[in-house]
C-alpha positions as CSV (number, residue, x, y, z in Angstrom):
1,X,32.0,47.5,-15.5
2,X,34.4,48.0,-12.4
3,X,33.1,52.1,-12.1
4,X,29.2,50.6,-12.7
5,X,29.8,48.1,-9.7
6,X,31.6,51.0,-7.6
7,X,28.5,53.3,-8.2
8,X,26.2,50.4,-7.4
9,X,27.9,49.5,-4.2
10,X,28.2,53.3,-3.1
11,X,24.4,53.5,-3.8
12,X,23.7,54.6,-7.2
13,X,23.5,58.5,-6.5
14,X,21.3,60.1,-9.1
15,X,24.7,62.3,-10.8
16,X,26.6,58.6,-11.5
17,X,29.5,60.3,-9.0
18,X,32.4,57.7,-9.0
19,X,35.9,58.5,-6.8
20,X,37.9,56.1,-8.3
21,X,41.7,55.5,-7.1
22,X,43.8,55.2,-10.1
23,X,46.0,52.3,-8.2
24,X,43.1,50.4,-6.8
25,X,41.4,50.4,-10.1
26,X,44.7,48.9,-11.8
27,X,45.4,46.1,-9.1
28,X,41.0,45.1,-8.8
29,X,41.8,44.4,-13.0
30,X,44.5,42.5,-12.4
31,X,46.9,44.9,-14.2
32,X,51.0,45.6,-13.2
33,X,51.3,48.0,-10.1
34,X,53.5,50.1,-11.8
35,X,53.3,52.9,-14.3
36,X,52.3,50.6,-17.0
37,X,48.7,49.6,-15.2
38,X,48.0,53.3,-13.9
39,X,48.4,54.3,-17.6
40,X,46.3,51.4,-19.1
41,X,43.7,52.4,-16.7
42,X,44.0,56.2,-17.2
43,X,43.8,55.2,-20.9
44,X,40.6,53.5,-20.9
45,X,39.1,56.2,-18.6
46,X,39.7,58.5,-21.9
47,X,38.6,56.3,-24.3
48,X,34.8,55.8,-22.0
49,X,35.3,59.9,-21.6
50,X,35.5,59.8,-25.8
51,X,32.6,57.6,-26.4
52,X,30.9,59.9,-23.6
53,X,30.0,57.3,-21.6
54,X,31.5,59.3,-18.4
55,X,33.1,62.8,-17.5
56,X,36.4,62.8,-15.8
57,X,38.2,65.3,-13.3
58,X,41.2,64.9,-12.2
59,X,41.6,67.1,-8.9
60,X,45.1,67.3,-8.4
61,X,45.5,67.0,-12.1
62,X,46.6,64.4,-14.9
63,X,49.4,63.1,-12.3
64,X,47.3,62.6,-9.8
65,X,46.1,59.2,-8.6
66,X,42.3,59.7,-8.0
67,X,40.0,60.7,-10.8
68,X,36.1,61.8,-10.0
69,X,34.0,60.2,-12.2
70,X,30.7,60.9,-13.5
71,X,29.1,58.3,-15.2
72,X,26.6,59.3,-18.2
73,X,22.5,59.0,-17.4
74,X,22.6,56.6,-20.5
75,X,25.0,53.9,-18.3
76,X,23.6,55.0,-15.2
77,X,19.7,53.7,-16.7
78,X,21.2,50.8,-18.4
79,X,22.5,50.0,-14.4
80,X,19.6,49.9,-13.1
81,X,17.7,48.1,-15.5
82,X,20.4,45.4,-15.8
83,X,20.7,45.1,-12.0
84,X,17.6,46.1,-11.0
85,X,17.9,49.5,-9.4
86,X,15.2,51.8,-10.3
């Protein structure tokens, strides 16, 4: 739900292009600010990325602490109906 809302509140681009900061993501859940959060949120990341529910790239690779992703046109329609963005 967090990456929906981000996409939402950066205006719902047609590719479902998220920047997400790995940190920020981990604090806005509520999760420890140390390695333990970044690794429960990089975790959950793969598990969406399994059920193909988004793509993610990690620019300055699996160490880095900003992953771009792209949320599938399935999630991206289901958005928009539930919030009503067409």
């Amino acid at each position: 739900m967090l990456l929906v809302m981000q996409w939402l509140d950066e205006g719902a681009d047609d590719e479902g292009a998220v920047a997400l900061s790995v940190p920020t993501a981990a604090n806005e859940l509520g999760l420890e600010p140390d390695r333990t959060g970044l690794l429960a949120v990089m975790a959950a990341l793969g598990e969406l990325e399994d059920r193909r529910l988004v793509r993610v790239a990690w620019p300055a690779g699996t160490g880095g602490s900003e992953a771009h992703v792209t949320l599938s046109g399935e999630l991206r329609r289901d958005a928009r109906r539930l919030f009503g963005r067409t």
